[in-house]
C-alpha positions in Angstrom: 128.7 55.2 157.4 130.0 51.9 155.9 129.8 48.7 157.5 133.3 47.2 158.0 134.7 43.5 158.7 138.6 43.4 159.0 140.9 40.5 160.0 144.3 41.0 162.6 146.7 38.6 163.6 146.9 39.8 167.5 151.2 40.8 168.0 153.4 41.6 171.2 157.3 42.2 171.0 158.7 39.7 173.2 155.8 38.5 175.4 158.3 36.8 177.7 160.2 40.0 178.6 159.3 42.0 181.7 156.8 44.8 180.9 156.5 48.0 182.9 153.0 46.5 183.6 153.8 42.8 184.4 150.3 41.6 183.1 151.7 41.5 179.7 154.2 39.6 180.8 154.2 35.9 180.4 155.3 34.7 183.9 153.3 36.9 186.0 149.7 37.2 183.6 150.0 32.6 184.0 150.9 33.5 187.7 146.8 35.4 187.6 145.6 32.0 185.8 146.2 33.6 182.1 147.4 31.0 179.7 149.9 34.0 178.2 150.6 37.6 178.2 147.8 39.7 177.7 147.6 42.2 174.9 146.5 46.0 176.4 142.9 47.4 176.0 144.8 50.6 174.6 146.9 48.3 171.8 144.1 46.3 170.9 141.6 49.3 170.3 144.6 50.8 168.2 144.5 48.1 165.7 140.7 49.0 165.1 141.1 52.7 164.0 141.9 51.7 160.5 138.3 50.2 160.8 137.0 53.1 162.5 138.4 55.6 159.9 137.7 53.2 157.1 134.0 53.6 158.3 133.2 56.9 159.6 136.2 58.7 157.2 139.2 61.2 158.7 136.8 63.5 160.5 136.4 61.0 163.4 140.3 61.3 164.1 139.5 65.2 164.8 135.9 65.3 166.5 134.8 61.3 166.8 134.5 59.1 170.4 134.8 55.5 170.8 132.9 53.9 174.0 134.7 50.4 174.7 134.5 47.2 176.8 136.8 44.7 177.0 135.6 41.4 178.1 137.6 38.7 177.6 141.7 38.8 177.4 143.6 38.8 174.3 147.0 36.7 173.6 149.8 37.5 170.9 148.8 34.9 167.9 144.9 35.4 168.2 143.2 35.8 164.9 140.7 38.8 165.9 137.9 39.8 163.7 136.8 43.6 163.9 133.4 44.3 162.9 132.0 47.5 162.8 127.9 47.8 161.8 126.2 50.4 160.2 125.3 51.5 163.6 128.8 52.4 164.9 128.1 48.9 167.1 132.0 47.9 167.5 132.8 44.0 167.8 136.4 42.2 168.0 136.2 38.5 168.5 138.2 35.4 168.5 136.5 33.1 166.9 133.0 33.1 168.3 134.4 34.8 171.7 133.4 38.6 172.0 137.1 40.3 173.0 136.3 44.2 173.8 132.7 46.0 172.2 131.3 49.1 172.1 130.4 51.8 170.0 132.0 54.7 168.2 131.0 58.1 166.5 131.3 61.3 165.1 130.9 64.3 166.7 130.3 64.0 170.7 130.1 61.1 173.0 126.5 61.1 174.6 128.3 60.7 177.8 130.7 63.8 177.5 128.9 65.8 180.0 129.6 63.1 182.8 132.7 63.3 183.2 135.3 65.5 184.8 137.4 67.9 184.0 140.8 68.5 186.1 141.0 71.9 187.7 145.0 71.0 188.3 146.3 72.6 185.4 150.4 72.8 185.8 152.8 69.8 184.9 155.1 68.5 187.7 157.8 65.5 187.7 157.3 62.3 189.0 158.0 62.2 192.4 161.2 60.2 193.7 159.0 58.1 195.8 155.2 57.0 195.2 152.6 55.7 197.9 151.3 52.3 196.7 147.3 52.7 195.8 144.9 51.4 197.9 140.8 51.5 197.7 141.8 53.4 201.3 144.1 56.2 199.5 142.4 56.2 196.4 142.1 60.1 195.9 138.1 60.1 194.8 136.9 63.4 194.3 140.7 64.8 193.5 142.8 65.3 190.7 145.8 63.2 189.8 149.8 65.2 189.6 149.7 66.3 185.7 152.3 65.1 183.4 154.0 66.3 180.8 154.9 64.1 177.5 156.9 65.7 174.6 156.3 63.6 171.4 159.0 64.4 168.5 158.8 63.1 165.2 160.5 59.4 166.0 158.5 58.9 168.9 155.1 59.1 167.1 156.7 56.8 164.2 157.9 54.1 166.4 154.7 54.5 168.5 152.6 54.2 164.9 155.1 51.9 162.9 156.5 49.3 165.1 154.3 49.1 168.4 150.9 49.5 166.5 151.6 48.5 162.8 149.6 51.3 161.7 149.0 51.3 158.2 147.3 54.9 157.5 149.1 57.1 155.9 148.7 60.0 158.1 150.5 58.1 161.3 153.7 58.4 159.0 155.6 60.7 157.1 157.4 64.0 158.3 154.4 65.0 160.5 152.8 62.3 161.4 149.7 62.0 164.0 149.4 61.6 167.5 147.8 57.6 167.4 144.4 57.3 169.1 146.2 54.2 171.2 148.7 56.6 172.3 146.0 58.9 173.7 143.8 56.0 175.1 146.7 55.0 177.4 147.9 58.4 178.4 145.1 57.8 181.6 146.8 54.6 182.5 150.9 56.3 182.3 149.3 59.3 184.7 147.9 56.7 187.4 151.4 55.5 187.8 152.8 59.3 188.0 150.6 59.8 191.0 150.8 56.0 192.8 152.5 52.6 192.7 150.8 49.6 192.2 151.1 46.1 190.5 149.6 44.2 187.6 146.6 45.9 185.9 143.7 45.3 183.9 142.0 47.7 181.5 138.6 47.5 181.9 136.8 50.1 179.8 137.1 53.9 178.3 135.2 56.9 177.0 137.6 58.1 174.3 136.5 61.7 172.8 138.6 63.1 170.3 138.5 67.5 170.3 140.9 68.4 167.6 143.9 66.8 165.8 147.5 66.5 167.5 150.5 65.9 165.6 154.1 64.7 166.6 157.0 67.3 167.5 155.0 69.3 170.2 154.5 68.8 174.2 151.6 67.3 176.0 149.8 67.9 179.1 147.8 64.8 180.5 145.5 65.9 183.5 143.2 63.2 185.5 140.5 63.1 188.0 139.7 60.0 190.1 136.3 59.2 190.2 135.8 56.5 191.8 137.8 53.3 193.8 135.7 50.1 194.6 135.7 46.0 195.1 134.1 43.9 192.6 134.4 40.4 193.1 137.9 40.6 194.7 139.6 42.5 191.9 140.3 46.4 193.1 139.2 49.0 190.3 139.5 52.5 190.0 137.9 55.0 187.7 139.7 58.1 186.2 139.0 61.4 183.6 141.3 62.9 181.9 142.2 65.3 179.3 144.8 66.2 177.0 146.0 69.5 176.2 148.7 70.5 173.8 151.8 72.8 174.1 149.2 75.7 172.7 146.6 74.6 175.5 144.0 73.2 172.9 141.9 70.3 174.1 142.9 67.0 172.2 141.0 64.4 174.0 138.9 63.6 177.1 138.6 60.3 178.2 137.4 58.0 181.0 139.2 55.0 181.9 137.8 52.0 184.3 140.8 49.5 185.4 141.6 46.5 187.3 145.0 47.7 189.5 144.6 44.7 192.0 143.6 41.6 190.2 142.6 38.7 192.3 145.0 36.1 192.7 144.6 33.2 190.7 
């Protein structure tokens, strides 16, 4: 592979606006002791697959994994420097301040085999009302409601084009590709089909990519909570997940680690 160093402005549409997650909202992330809105762990790691691609080549978009950690927040204006080694080691800083880390690959994630699969297998609406989570209710040991997400041509271009800036060629055009952001966050939208809760963090994710998923087909997004705990007064939980298109193929597993009680600040 080839050792790559790229520089990103960090962006957010209207930062003061409320967000469906109010973290990446000015007013309520300075109301946690943020100094802005934060940027999401799933946008940020977006605006590295260029990187990722530009070092491992296309076949990590169809069989590669990405193991991240975010660290410290991110605010619209940082400069960010992405630096991947020639050991798949995966650094993005500000300035001399580690932001998220972690590694990435081709073929499978040495962790594949830990995590879960959902045995719940058929898609249901979002109910009219939600119970708020709670390390009491979290369902540990259970899968989450499954979800389905159709994804036609404009959606995957304004996903690609305008929220991520993508500048790869095969995000665009008259078939363009499902974005790996778009599948890291797919864990976090299924939390909120299943439960209500406030302001969250992402914390970390196991990202394996199965096969390649284009726009102008239908998604199924299955989870399994793994775990709910306390860590220093923030509330996390821990959820698999895996994504299945409208021909039941496997796109992507993944394992997601969030914050969905922050501490007050």
């Amino acid at each position: 592979m080839t050792p790559v160093h790229h520089r990103l402005t960090a962006f957010m549409d209207d930062p003061d606006e409320d967000k469906p997650n109010p973290i990446h909202s000015t007013g309520t992330a300075r109301r946690y002791g943020f100094r802005g809105a934060l940027i999401g762990g799933a946008t940020a790691y977006g605006w590295t697959v260029a990187s990722i691609v530009e070092a491992f080549g296309a076949d990590w978009l169809d069989h590669g994994w990405a193991e991240l950690s975010f660290r410290q927040p991110m605010y619209p204006g940082d400069e960010l420097d992405i630096h991947i080694d020639g050991d798949g080691e995966l650094r993005v800083a500000r300035a001399a301040q580690l932001c998220f880390s972690g590694r990435v690959g081709v073929g499978d994630g040495a962790w594949l085999e830990q995590m879960a699969l959902p045995a719940r297998r058929k898609a249901r609406p979002r109910p009219a009302s939600l119970p708020e989570l709670t390390l009491g209710n979290a369902p540990i040991g259970q899968d989450l409601l499954p979800r389905a997400v159709a994804v036609d041509v404009a959606d995957a271009l304004e996903f690609n084009q305008v929220r991520q800036r993508e500048p790869l060629p095969m995000f665009a055009g008259r078939r363009p590709r499902i974005h790996p952001a778009w599948i890291a966050e797919q864990l976090i939208h299924l939390l909120h089909h299943s439960y209500d809760y406030g302001p969250s963090i992402h914390t970390a994710s196991w990202i394996q990519h199965v096969n390649a998923a284009f726009a102008g087909d239908t998604f199924t997004v299955r989870g399994h909570c793994v775990a709910a705990y306390e860590r220093k007064a923030h509330h996390y939980v821990v959820n698999d997940g895996s994504i299945e298109d409208s021909a039941q193929r496997l796109i992507a597993r993944l394992r997601h680690t969030a914050i969905f009680r922050i501490k007050p600040g």
